[in-house]
C-alpha positions as CSV (number, residue, x, y, z in Angstrom):
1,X,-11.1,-18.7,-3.8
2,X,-8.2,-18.6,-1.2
3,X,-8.2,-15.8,1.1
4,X,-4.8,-14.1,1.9
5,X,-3.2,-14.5,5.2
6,X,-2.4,-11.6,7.5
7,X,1.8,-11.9,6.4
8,X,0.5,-11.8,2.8
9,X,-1.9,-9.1,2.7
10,X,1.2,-7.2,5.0
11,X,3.8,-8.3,2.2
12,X,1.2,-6.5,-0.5
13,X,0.1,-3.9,0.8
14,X,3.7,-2.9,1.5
15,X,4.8,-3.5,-1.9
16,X,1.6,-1.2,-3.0
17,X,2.4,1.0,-0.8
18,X,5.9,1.5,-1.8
19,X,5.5,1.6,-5.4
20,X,3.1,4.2,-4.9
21,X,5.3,6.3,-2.8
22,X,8.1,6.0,-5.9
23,X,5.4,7.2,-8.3
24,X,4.6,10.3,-6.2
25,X,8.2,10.9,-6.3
26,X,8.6,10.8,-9.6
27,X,6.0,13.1,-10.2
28,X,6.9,15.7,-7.8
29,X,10.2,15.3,-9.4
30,X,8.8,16.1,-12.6
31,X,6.7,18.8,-11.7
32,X,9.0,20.8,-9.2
33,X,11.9,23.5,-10.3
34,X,13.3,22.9,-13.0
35,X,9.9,22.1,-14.7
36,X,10.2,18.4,-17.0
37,X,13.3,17.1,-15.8
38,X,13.5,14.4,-13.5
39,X,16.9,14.2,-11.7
40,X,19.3,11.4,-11.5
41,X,18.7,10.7,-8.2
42,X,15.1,10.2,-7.7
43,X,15.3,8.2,-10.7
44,X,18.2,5.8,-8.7
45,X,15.7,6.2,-5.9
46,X,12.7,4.5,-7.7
47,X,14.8,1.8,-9.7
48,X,15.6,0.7,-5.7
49,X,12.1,1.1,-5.2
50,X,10.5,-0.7,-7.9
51,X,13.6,-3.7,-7.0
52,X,12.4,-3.5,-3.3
53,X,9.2,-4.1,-4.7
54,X,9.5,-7.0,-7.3
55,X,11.9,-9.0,-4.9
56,X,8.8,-8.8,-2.0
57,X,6.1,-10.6,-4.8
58,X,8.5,-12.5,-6.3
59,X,9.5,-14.3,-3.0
60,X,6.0,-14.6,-2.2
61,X,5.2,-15.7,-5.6
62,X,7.6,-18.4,-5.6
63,X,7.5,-19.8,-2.2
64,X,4.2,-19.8,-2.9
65,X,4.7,-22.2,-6.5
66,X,6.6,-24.4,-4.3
67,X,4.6,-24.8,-1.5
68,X,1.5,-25.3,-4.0
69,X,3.9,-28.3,-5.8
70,X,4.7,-30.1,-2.5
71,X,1.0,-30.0,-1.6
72,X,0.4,-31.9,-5.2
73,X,3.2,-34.2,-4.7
74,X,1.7,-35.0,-1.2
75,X,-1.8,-35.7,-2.4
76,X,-0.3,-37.8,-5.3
77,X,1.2,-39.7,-3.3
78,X,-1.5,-40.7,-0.9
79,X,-3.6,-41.1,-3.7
80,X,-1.5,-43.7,-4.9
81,X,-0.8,-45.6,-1.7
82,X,-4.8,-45.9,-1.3
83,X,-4.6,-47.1,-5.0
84,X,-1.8,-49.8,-3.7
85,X,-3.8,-50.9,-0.7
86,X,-7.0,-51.3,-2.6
87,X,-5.1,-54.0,-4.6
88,X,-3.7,-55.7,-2.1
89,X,-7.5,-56.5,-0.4
């Protein structure tokens, strides 16, 4: 199993974090005067939130993808040249 590295575990946690602040906003929201209604604003506030949010893990996500495709490429690559060179002898 890989173990994350201090940026990612940073990059997580802060996306936890945050979405967890937006959730205790929107229940305060819906539990403070008046009583069920959730204004316009705090729910502008948490669609920022939960954006702030998905763009943090999707760049990770995807630099991620491509780094984890260039490593596979690179190992392809030398596995075929030591293919090549075992021919040659």
């Amino acid at each position: 199993m890989k173990t994350l590295t201090t940026k990612e575990k940073i990059s997580y946690g802060l996306a936890v974090g945050t979405m967890v602040c937006g959730l205790v906003l929107l229940f305060m929201s819906f539990v403070s005067p008046p009583e069920g209604e959730i204004n316009s604003s705090v729910l502008y506030a948490f669609g920022e939130i939960s954006l702030f949010v998905g763009s943090i893990l999707g760049i990770s996500v995807h630099v991620n993808a491509l780094r984890g495709d260039f490593r596979r490429k690179i190992i392809v690559r030398d596995e075929l040249k030591i293919k090549e060179d075992e021919k040659d002898r």
